[in-house]
N, C-alpha and C positions, 0 to 999 in steps of 0.2 A: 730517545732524543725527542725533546717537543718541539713544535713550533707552530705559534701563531699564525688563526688562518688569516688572510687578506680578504677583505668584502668586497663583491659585485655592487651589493647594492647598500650603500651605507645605512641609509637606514631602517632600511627592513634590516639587514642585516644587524646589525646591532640589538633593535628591538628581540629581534629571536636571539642573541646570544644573553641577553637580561634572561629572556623566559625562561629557558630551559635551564638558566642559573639557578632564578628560584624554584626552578619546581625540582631539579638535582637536589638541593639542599633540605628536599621537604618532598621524596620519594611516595612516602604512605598519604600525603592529602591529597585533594583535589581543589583545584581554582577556576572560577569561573572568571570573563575577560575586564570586568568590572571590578575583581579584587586587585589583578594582577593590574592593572593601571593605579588603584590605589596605591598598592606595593609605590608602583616604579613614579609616584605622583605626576601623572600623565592624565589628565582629566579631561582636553578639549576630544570633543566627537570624532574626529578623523584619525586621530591616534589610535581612540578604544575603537573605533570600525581596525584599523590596522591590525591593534592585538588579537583583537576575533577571527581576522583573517589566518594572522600565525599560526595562532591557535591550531584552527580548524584544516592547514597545511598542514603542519606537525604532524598533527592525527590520521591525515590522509595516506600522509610518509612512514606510518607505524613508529615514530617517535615516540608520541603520546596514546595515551589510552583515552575515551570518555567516560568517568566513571558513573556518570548521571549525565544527564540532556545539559550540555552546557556549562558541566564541569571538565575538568582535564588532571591527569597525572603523568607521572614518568610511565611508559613501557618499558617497564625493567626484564624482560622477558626478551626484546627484540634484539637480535645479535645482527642485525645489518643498517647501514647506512649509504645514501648516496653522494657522490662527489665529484667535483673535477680534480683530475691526477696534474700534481707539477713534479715532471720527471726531471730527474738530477742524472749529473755526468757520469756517476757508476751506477745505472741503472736500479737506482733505487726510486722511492716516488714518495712526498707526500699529497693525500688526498684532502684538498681544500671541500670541510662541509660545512654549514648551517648547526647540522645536529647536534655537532659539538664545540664545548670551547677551544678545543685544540685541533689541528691536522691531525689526520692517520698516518703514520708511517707504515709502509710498506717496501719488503724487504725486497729485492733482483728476483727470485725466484718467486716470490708471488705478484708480482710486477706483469708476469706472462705477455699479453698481445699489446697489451694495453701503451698507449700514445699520450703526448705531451699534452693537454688540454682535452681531452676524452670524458667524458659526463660517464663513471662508472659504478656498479653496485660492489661493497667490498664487506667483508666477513667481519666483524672487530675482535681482536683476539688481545687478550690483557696481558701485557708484558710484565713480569712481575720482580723481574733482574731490574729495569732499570725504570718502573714506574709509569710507562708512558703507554698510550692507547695504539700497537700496532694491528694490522690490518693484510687481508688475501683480498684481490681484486678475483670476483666471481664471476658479473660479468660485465660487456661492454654493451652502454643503454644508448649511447651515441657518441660517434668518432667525431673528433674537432675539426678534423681536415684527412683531406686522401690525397692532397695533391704537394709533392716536395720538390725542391730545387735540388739539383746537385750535380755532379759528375760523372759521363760514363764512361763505364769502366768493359771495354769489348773481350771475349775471345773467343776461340772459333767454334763454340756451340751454344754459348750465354753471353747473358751480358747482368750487370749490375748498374744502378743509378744510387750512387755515394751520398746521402744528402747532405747537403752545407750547415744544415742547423746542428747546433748539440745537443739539440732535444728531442732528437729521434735518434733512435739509439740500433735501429737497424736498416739493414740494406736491403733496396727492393731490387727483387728479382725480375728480370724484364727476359722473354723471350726473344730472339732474334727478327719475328715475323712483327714485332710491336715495337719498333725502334726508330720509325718513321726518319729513318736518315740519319741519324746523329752517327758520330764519328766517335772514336775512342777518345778521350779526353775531352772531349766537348760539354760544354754547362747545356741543360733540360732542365723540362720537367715532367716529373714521370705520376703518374698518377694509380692508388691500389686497385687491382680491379677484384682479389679476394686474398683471403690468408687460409691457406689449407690449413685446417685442423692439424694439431700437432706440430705443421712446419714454423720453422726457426721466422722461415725470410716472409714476406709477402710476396704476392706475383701482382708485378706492375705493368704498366705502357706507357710512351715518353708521347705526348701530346703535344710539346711545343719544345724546339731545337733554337737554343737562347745564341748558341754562337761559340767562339774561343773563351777562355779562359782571359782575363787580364785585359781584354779590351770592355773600353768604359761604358760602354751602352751596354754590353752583355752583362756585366759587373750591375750596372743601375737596375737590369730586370730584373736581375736574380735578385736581389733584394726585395723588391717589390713581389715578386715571385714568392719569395719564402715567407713573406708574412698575408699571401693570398688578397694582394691587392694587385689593381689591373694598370696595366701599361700603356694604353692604348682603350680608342673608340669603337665601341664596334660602329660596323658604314652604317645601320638603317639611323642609329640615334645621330652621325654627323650628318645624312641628308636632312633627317627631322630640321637640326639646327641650321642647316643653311636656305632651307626654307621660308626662315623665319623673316618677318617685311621688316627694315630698317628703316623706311621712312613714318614719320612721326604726322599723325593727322590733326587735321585743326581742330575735330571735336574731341580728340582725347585731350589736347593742351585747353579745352574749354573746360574740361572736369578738373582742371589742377592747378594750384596756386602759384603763380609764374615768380621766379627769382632769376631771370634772364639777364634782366638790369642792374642786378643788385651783384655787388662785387664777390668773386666765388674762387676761391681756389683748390686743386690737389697738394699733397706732400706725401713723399712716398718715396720706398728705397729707387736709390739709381735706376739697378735694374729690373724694377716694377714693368708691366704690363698689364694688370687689370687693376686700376684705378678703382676703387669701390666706394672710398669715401670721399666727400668732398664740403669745406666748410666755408660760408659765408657770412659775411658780418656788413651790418652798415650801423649808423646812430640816425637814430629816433629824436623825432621833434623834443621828446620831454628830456631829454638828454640820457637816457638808458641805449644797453647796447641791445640789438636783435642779431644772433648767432645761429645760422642754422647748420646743422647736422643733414647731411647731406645722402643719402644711402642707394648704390645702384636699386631699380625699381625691377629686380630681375621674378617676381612674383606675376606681372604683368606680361612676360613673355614667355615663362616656363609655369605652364599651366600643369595645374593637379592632376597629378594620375595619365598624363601625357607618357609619352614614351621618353623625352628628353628628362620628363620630373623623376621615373623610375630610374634611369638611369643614376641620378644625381642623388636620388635616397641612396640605393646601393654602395653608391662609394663612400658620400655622407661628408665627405669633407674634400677639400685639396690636401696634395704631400708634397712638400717641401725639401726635397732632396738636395742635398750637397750644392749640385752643378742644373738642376732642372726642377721645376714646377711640373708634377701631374694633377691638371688641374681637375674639376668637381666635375664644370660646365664644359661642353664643348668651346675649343680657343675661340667661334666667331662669336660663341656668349660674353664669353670668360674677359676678350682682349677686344672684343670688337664693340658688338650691340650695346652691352651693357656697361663697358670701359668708359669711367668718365671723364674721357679724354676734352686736352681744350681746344675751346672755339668749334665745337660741336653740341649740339641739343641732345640734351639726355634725360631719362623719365626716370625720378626717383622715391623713394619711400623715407620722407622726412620727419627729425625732430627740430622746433623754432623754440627758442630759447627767447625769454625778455630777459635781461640782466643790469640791475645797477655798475656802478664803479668797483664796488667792493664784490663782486660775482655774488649778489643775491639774487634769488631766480626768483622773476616778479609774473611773470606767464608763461606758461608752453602752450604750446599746438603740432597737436599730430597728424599726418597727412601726406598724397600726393601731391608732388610737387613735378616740375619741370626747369633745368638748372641750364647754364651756358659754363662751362670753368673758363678762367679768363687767364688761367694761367698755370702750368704746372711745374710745381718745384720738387725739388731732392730736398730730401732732408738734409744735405750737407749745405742747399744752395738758402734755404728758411733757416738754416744756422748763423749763415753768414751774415742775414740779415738782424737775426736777433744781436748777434754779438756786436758787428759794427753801426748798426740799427741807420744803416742805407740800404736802397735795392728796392726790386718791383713790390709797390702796395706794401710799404717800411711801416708807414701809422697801422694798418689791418692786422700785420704780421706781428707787429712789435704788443698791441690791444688785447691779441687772443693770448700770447705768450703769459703777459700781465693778467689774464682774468684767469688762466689756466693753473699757474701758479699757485694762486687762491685759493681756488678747486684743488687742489694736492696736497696744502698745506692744512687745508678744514678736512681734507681723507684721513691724512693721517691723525687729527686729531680723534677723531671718532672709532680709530685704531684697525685702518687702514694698514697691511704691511708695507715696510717699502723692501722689497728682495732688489739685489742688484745681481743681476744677469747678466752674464757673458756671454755673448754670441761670437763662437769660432770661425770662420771664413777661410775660403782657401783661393789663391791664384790658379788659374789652370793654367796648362800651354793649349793648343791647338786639336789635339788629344783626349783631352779631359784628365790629365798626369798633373796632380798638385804639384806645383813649383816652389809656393811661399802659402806659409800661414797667417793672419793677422787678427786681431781683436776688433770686430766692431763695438765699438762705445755707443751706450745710450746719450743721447744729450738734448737741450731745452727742446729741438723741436719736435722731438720723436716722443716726447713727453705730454709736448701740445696737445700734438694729436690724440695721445690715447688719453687723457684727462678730460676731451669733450665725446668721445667716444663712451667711454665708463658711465660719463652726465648721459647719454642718449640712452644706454641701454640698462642703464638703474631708473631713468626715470618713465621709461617704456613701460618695464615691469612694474613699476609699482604704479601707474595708472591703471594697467590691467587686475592688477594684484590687490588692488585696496578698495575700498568703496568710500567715499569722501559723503561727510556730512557736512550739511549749513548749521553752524550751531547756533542761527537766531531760532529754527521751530523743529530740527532735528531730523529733517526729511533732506534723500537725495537730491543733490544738487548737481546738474551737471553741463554747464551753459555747450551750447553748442552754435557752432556755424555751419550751416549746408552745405551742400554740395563740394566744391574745391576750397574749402575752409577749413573739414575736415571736424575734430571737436575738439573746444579748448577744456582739457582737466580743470585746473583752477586758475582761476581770476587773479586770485593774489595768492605767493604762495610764502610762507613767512621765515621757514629756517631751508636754507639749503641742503643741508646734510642728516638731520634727522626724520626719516619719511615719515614716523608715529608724530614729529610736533608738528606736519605740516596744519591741520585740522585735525578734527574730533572724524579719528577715521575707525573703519570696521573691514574685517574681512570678508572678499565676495567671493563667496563659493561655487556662486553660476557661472565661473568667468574661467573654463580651464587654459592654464596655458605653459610652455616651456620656458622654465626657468633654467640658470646656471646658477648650480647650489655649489657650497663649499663647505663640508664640514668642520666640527671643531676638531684642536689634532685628539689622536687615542692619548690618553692621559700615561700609558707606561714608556711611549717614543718620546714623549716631549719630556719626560723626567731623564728618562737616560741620555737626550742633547744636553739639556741644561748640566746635567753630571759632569759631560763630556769637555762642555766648552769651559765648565769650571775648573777642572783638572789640566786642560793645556795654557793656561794662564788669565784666562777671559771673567771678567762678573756677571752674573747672571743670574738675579733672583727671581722666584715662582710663587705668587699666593694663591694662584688661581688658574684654572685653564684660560676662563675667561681675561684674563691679565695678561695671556700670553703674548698676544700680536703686540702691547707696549711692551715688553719685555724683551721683546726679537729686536723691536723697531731699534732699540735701545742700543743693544747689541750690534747691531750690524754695523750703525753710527761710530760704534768703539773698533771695530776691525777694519771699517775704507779705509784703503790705500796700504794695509799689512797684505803680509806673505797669506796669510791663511784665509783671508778674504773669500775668495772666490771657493776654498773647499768647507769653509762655515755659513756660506749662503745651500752651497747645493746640500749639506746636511740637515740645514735646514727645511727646506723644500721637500726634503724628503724625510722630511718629520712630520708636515702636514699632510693631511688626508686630500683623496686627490678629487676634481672637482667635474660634475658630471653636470647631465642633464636630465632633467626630469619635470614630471607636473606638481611634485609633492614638494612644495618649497616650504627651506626651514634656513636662509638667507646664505650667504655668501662670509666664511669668516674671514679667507685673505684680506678682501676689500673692505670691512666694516660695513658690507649692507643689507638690511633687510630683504629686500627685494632686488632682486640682478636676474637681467636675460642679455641675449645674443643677440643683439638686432642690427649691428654695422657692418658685417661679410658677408650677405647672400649669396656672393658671387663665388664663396668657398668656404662655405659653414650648411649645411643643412636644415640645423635647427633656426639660422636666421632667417632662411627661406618661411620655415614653418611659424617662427614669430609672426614675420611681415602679413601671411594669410590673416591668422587668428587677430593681427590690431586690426587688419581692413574690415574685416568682421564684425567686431566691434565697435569701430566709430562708425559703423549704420547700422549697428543697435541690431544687430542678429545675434542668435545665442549658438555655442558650439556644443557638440556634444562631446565629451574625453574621450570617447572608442577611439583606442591604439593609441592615442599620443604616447601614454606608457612607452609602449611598447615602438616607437616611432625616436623616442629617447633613447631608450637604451640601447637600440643601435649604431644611434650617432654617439653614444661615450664609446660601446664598443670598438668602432670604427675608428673612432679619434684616437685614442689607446694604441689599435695598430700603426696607422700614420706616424703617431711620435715613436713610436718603434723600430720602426722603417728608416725616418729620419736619422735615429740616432746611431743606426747601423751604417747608413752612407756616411758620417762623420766619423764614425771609428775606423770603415774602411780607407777611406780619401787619409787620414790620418796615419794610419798602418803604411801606405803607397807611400805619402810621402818620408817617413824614416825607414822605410824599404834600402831609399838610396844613402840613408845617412847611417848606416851600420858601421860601428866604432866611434863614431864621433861622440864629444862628450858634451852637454847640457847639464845647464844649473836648476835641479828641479826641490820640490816640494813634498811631503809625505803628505798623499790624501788619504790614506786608509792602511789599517794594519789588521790581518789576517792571522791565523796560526801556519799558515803555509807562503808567507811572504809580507812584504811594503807593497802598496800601490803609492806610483809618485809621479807627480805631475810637469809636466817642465814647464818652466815657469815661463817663456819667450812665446812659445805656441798655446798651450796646456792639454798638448798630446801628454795621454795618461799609458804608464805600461806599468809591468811589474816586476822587482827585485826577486826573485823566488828566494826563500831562507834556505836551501841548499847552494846560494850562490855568493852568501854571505861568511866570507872566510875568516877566523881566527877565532871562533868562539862557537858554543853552540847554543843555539836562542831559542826563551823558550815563549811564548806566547801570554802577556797579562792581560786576561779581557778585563779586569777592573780599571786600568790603568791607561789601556788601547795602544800598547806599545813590545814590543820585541826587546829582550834582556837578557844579555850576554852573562850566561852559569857562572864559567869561569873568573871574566872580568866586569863583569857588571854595567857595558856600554851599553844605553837602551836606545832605540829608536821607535819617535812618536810623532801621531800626527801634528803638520806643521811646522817640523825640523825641515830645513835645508838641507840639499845633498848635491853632490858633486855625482852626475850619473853618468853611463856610456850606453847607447843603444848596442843590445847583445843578438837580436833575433827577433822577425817579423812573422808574422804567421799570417799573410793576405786570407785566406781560405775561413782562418777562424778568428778574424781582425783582431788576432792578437800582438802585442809588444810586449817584448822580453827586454831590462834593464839589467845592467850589473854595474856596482859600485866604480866609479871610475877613481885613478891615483890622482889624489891630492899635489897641483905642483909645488 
């Protein structure tokens, strides 16, 4: 069985899957990093530094051999590889590596100690029945985790800790003197303290006693718990923060460009609590608009390498759970200090926009700033305004809507996607027990926002990211104002959306800084969507990868408001490569931009924190050095990867809870997906997702067409395929493993 690995790092990864392409294909030469760039026509400096580096990876890894100073071959001699294990529900495992183009599979029985995300050394053994590279795990080079959630399980001389994930595939063994109080059936977390040679189990101890089963705060840790993110503060970092002085002095508002006066508002959900961005607008003598981007100045009060800043790396991000916020910052940062609450003075890290009528961007300026918001609205209450265009600061609200528009419509020209996202929601009772489901809808004003948002943190990055020339004598030009002015990029800037026409620009290497990259998608997923969507009745033509984003755009426009809408947008999403953070920028493809960074959340992003440093840096003309940013990056994707994780677990469970109480009832749902062991189908009211299993499907027996992505009945030939409607009945909940079980309901 083969299967494609999944990349850490896209493009190193990638790069190493080119090389060892060609050097597999051409065993007996040797290449040096100079040919192998010619090969892959890859000629700018930083690349062939990159390929050197592979290179001389590889070879360190017993991959490659050197067969001269600076040449490289296959080591066809070398039988082992290193990898992280992605263990499957019958304890089998593929080992995602580098070394090769495909995973290892590895069998239950050579699977031995070895855990779900474990960095391990494995044997490679050539399968020759069925063609594919299987694998013995030899040993363990490092464990991903030792700490698990789960259930214990008492009796009167052990005890056992159940864990909740399906990717641990065994139970730890806990002595009775290491149980720190948990009760039989109680959720913990029990932690390995070793695995005896030979033994089946590990021998654990339970370090923290989460509570009952089914009660909603014990249910929120355990999740957060299981994907090894924290629940809570520890005291020294919440004293740090309430330490911190709230009043604002005269001589820091004398370092920063004052918008006190100048009309300023919030928009943000309902129930919002930390405020972070804030946009202000007035008109200019010469009739152009000045927009400014607003951004808590939370750089200023969580100082680097502080106890509050370690803390807030470590997490790396906020998580957004179902029913609560675990936020980055401690709440008096997060909600209080740095909340741009209104009719309070607040200290922010700005971008100032000059803008004609038609949203051409005539100046920016970077900088501190000091704001008052004069007013804070819901996105339902900035709605009401655009639609009925009455209501508090109607001309401001109605202007930005109007320029923003603009900005959206010149994104997607440039090929921009536009994905439409569903965000599921849930009622609670008192409890934290979902009552009701509903859909929040995107709409103008939530659009606003993030369309001046996107303008701040592409045109951040590409001030840092570019070096702008005067093309009257070809020397850097780069007007600045002192002190609380901060420095203006350029003067005049002439196309809005393409950063390469603004000026005769170059790239500046002295300038390292964190970007948000987006890869192009892998070329074999975005052939098999387009197959897909072709086959369930949709058009969809491909010339090009580069073609693709107006191809989707295209598409998506053909499916608003169909049934299959919402499971051919998340097909899609998950056809594109996923988008990380890094110093090695090579642009953004969802958005159409060369250059994109994170600079509007400090108050629950990391890497915006570490922006905001690196521009203050900058516009006073100090130079940074790269040491760690790398490595400063990849743990806020890492990070973030968990959080949406996490996330998605509190809405499968909140979702399991609520058709807990609706077992039998029937719902009009969707096929989202077709398996050789069932339908996945959506209900179309909520779009809580279960599954039909195909042993549940009576009067035929179906057999599975992956060419076609649909179940077809031997005997009678009824098929089911994605995006058929179906008449369903909930059969069976599984809280524990958020699972939902469907069976075909009678047609009346």
């Amino acid at each position: 069985m083969k299967k494609k690995h999944k990349s850490k790092d896209p493009i190193k990864s990638i790069l190493t899957k080119d090389i060892t392409s060609i050097l597999e294909k051409n065993p007996k030469k040797a290449f040096n990093y100079k040919q192998i760039a010619g090969i892959l026509r890859m000629d700018d400096p930083a690349t062939r530094t990159l390929i050197n580096e592979i290179l001389v990876e590889l070879k360190d890894r017993n991959v490659l051999e050197e067969a001269q100073r600076g040449c490289f071959k296959m080591n066809v001699s070398n039988p082992y590889i290193t990898g992280v294990v992605d263990l499957k529900g019958n304890g089998a495992a593929y080992v995602i590596t580098d070394d090769l183009e495909e995973d290892v599979y590895v069998a239950p029985k050579f699977v031995r100690t070895a855990m779900h995300g474990d960095t391990v050394k494995v044997y490679i053994i050539s399968n020759k029945k069925t063609g594919s590279t299987d694998g013995e795990i030899v040993e363990i080079i490092k464990r991903a985790r030792t700490e698990f959630v789960g259930r214990v399980q008492l009796s009167a001389r052990f005890a056992f800790l159940i864990p909740d994930s399906t990717k641990m595939n065994v139970d730890l063994f806990i002595p009775l003197e290491h149980l720190k109080g948990a009760k039989d059936g109680q959720k913990a977390i029990g932690r390995i303290t070793e695995w005896p040679r030979g033994g089946k189990n590990p021998v654990g101890e339970i370090i923290d006693v989460l509570g009952e089963p089914g009660d909603n705060d014990v249910e929120m840790h355990a999740i957060l718990a299981e994907f090894g993110l924290p629940y809570s503060f520890p005291r020294d970092v919440e004293i740090l923060a309430d330490k911190i002085p709230i009043e604002i002095s005269q001589q820091e508002i004398e370092k920063r460009r004052d918008f006190r006066k100048i009309t300023t508002f919030t928009i943000d959900p309902v129930d919002a609590k930390d405020f972070d961005d804030a946009l202000s607008i007035r008109k200019l003598e010469n009739g152009n608009w000045e927009i400014g981007v607003h951004i808590a100045d939370v750089s200023h009060y969580v100082k680097e390498g502080s106890g509050i800043d370690k803390e807030a790396f470590n997490r790396a991000t906020s998580i957004y759970l179902v029913d609560r916020v675990v936020p980055m910052l401690p709440e008096v940062l997060s909600n209080n200090v740095c909340s741009l609450r209104p009719n309070e003075e607040k200290l922010c890290f700005s971008a100032v926009f000059e803008m004609d009528d038609d949203a051409r961007l005539i100046k920016e300026w970077f900088g501190r700033t000091i704001i008052n918001s004069d007013r804070r609205f819901t996105y339902e209450e900035a709605q009401e305004v655009i639609e009925t265009g009455k209501g508090d600061f109607q001309d401001e609200v109605l202007t930005l809507d109007r320029l923003a528009k603009i900005l959206r419509a010149d994104r997607f020209k440039i090929g921009s996607i536009d994905f439409h996202t569903i965000e599921v929601k849930f009622k609670m009772d008192e409890k934290g027990n979902p009552i009701g489901v509903y859909i929040k809808e995107q709409k103008d004003s939530n659009e606003l926002v993030e369309d001046f948002m996107l303008l701040a943190n592409r045109r951040v990055a590409t001030f840092v990211g570019m070096k702008h020339t005067d093309n009257s004598d070809g020397k850097e030009k780069e007007e600045s104002a002192n002190g609380k002015q901060g420095k203006l990029n350029h003067k005049n800037i002439k196309d809005k959306n393409k950063d390469e026409q603004l000026t005769e620009i170059k790239l500046d290497p002295l300038r390292p800084f964190v970007y948000r990259i987006h890869p192009t998608p892998n070329e074999d997923k975005l052939r098999t969507f387009v197959q897909f969507v072709n086959k369930i009745g949709f058009k969809m033509t491909l010339k090009s990868n580069a073609d693709a984003s107006f191809a989707l755009n295209k598409l998506i426009k053909e499916v608003e408001g169909k049934k299959e809408e919402n499971m051919i947008s998340q097909l899609a999403i998950r056809t594109m490569a996923k988008a990380i953070y890094t110093t090695k920028n090579i642009g953004h493809y969802g958005l159409g931009f060369k250059y994109y960074s994170h600079f509007t959340s400090p108050i629950r992003r990391y890497p915006d924190l570490m922006v905001h440093r690196l521009l203050a840096q900058y516009l006073e003309g100090k130079t940074v050095k790269a040491e760690g940013l790398e490595e400063q990056c990849k743990h806020s994707s890492d990070m973030e990867k968990l959080a949406s994780e996490a996330e998605r677990a509190s809405i499968k469970y909140k979702q399991a809870q609520y058709l807990e109480e609706r077992i039998g009832e029937a719902f009009d749902g969707v096929i989202s997906g077709v398996t050789e062991w069932g339908l996945y189908v959506e209900i179309i009211e909520n779009k809580c997702e279960g599954m039909i299993r195909i042993k549940d499907i009576e009067g035929d027996f179906y057999i599975y067409d992956e060419e076609s992505y649909c179940l077809i009945g031997k005997k009678h030939g009824k098929k089911y395929q994605i995006g058929d409607k179906l008449k369903i009945e909930v059969k069976k909940v599984d809280l524990m493993k958020k699972q939902i079980d469907f069976m075909l309901a009678e047609e009346d």
